[in-house]
VEXVEXKE-913729 format. One record per residue (C-alpha): x, y, z. Coordinates in steps of 0.001 Angstrom, whole numbers, padded with zeros to 6 digits, always signed. Layout:
XYZ/...
***
This chain:
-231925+052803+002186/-229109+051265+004862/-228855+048679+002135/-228014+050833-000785/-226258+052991+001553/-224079+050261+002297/-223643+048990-001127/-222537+051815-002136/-219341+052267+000493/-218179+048975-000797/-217609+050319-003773/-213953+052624-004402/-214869+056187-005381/-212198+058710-006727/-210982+059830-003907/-210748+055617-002433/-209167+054599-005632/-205606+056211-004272/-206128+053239-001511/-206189+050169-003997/-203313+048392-005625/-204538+049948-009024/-204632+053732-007892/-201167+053361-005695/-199610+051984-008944/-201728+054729-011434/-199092+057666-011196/-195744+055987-011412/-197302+054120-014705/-198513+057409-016164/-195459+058869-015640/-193170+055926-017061/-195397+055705-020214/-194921+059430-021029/-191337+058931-020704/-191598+055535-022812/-193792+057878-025168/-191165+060857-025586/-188151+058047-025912/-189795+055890-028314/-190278+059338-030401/-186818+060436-030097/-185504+057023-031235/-187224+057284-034548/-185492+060614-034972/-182097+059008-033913/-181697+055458-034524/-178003+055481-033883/-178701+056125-030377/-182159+054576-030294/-185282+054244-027956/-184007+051767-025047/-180633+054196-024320/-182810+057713-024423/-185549+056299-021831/-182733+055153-019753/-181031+058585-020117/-184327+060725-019430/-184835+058347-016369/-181491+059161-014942/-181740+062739-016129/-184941+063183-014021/-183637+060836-011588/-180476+063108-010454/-181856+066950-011142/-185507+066879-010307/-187791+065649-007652/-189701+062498-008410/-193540+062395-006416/-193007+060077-003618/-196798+058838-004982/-195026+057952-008148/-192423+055090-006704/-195178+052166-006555/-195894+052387-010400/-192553+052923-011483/-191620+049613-009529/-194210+047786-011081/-193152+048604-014697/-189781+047799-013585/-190114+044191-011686/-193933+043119-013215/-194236+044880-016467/-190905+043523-017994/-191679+040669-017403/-195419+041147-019051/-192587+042202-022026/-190760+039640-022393/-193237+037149-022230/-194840+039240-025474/-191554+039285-027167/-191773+035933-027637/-194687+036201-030146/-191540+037515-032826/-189736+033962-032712/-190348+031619-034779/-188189+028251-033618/-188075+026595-036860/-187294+029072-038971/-184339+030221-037130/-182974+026699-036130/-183419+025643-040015/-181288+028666-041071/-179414+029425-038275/-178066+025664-038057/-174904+026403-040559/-173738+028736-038182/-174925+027217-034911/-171769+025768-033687/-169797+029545-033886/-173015+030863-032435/-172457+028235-029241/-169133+028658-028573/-169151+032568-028815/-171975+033104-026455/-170351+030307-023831/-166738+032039-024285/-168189+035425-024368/-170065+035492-020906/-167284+033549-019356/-164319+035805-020613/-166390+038680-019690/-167216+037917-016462/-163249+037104-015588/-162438+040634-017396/-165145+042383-015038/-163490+040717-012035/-159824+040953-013177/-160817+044736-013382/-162605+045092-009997/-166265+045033-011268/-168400+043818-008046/-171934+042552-008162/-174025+041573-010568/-172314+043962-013309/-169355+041405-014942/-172368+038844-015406/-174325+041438-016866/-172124+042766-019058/-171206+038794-020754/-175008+038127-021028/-175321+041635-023579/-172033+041018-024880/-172706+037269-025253/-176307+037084-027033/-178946+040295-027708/-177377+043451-025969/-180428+045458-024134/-183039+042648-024390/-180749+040382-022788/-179665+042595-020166/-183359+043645-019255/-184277+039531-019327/-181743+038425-016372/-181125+041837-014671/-185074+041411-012541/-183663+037554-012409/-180667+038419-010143/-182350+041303-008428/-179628+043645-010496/-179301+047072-008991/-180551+049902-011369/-177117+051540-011527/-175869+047819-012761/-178269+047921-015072/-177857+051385-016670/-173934+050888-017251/-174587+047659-018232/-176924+048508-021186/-174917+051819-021409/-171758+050298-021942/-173715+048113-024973/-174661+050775-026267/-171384+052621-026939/-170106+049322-028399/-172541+048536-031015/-172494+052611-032291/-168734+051304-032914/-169630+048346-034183/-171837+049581-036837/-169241+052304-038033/-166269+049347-038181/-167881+046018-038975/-168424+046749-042539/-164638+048654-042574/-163367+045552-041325/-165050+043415-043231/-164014+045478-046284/-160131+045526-045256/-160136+041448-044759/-161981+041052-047765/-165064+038692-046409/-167401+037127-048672/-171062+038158-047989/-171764+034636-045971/-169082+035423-044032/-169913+038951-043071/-173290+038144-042435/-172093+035126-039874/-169715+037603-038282/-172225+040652-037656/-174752+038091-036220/-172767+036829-033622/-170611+039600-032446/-172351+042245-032666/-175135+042730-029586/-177556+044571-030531/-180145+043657-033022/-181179+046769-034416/-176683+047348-034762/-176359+043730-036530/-179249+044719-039054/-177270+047866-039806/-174051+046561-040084/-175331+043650-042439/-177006+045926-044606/-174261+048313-044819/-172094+045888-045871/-174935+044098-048564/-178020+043316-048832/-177109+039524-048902/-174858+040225-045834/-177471+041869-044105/-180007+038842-044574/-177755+036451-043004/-176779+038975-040428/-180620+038796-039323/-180826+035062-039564/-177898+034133-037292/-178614+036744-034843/-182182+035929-034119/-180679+032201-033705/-178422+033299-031002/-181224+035394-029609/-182443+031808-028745/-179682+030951-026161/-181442+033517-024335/-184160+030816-022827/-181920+028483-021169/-179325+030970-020036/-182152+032641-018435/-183296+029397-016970/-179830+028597-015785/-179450+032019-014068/-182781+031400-012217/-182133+028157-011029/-178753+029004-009880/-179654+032198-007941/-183125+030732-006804/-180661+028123-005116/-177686+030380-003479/-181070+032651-001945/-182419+029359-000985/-178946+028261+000943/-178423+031740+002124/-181706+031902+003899/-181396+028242+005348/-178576+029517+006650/-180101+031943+008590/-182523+029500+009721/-185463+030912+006700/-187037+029337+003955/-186968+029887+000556/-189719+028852-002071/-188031+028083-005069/-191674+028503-006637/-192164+031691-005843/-188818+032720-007014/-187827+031009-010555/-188624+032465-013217/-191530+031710-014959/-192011+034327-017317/-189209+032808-019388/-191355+029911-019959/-194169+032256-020820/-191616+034027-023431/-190925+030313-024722/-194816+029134-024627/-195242+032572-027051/-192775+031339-029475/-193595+027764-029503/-197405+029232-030706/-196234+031709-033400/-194106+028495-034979/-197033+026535-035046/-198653+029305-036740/-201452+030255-034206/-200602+033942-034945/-200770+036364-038158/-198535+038520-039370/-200635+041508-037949/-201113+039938-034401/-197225+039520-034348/-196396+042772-035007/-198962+044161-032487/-198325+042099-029993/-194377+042945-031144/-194852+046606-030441/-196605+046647-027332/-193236+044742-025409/-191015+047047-027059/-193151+049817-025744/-193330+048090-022340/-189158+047551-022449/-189128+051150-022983/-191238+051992-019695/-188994+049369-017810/-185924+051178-019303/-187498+054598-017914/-187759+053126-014657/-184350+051609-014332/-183159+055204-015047/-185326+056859-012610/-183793+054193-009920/-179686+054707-011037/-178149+057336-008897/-175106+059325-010097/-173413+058917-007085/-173258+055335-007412/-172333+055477-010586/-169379+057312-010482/-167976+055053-007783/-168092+052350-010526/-166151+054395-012612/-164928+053748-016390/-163996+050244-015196/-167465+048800-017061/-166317+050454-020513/-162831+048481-020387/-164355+045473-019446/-167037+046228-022126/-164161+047215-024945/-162279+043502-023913/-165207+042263-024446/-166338+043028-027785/-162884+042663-029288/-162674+039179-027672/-165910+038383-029326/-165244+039408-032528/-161684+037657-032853/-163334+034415-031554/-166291+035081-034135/-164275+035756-036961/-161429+032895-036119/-164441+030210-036020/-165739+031331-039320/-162537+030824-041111/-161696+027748-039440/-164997+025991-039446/-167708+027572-041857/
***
């Protein structure tokens, strides 16, 4: 009897399970995937705005006029720091290397010297205009290569605040809605072939889902080629990644030598980029289907979402509003930048 007795307290009941990692996490993940849930179901009502912006927007909603369960905070962190990661790492099941880098390559040379000029410009706007923190970089790295998948990649990399994060993504957001309206106007007005459209879209435009709607507003050839050079830049996502992780993992490493610490540059690179790599290097090589790609495609977007839903729940207005409309002139630089450098390459080099 003392045996089974004791057996039995080793195990967590219901009212222990609030005492593990699991149960302190529970809530705050409940409550980020019903937020993920209600976002992702808004988005299919209104793709203009889409999924990634509304969970942010409920987040920051709930955030700033109601009270969040203190018992919720653990969770939400985790789906935040751990679970984006978990996301990105599964994105990397919807690459395949080869086929972009074989079609991509005619444009591959606009594509490099767009996303180096566009984080670099961008940055030196965001600090010509008083940005502080991690926001200018931000900003270049959404404006540079994929938007809100690029943003979400490098923001847990350089321990990004959540209010840097929301305007960040935020001030994407209101770009590519533009871009999608005057792409194809432009495009129209200068007279572009459909090659040259297509180029164009996919490397100014940020957003994916935007460059896909552009292209195909403008032709279905367009739109093709659109898809094709964008998922090709989405590939300068790896080493910039790398780079930023290697570069911060180094200034924490001097800053805490400096205060007589350690640092273990282990613990703090990041590693999941090499697990988003590792995923793409195995769909080229064909080790997953068509079906397993678009499951395993759906789950990270979901997972982005719940992220996105806690980066809300984390921005404050307060500190917002000390930012200011500073990140929306640096983002409006930006993307004009970007598109004359696009456009100028094309002409002069495709």
């Amino acid at each position: 009897m003392n045996q089974a007795s004791s057996s039995n307290l080793t195990k967590p009941t219901p009212f222990q399970l609030g005492n593990t990692k699991l149960g302190k996490n529970l809530p705050g993940i409940i409550f980020v995937i019903l937020i993920a849930y209600i976002a992702n179901s808004m988005g299919k009502e209104l793709p203009l705005i889409g999924s990634t912006v509304i969970a942010i927007a409920l987040g920051v909603l709930i955030k700033n006029y109601l009270s969040i369960p203190v018992q919720f905070e653990p969770g939400i962190s985790y789906a935040l720091k751990k679970g984006l990661k978990y996301a990105i790492i599964l994105l990397g099941s919807s690459l395949s290397l080869l086929q972009v880098v074989q079609i991509g390559k005619d444009s591959m040379l606009v594509i490099v010297v767009v996303v180096t000029l566009g984080i670099i410009l961008t940055h030196y706007i965001g600090r010509m205009l008083g940005l502080s923190g991690k926001l200018p970089l931000l900003l270049g790295v959404g404006t540079a290569i994929c938007g809100a998948t690029a943003i979400a990649t490098v923001s847990p990399i350089m321990d990004s605040k959540d209010e840097e994060t929301a305007f960040a993504i935020t001030t994407i957001f209101i770009f590519n809605v533009i871009a999608v309206i005057a792409y194809p106007l432009l495009g129209l007005a200068f007279g572009m072939s459909n090659e040259a459209f297509g180029i164009w879209a996919g490397t100014a435009i940020q957003d994916t889902s935007s460059v896909v709607a552009a292209g195909y507003a403008y032709s279905d050839e367009a739109g093709g080629i659109a898809t094709v050079v964008k998922l090709t830049r989405t590939l300068f996502l790896i080493p910039l990644a790398v780079l930023i992780g290697v570069m911060y993992s180094m200034k924490n490493k001097k800053e805490a030598e400096s205060k007589g610490g350690k640092v273990n540059l282990v613990k703090i690179f990041p590693f999941f980029i090499l697990g988003f790599l590792a995923m793409a290097v195995l769909n080229t090589l064909g080790f997953f289907s068509e079906q397993v790609v678009t499951f395993l495609t759906s789950i990270s977007k979901f997972m982005i979402l719940m992220a996105m839903a806690g980066v809300g729940l984390g921005a404050d207005f307060k500190k917002m509003k000390v930012i200011g409309m500073r990140p929306i002139y640096c983002g409006l630089l930006a993307s004009i930048i970007v598109g004359v450098i696009s456009i100028s390459l094309i002409y002069l080099v495709v």
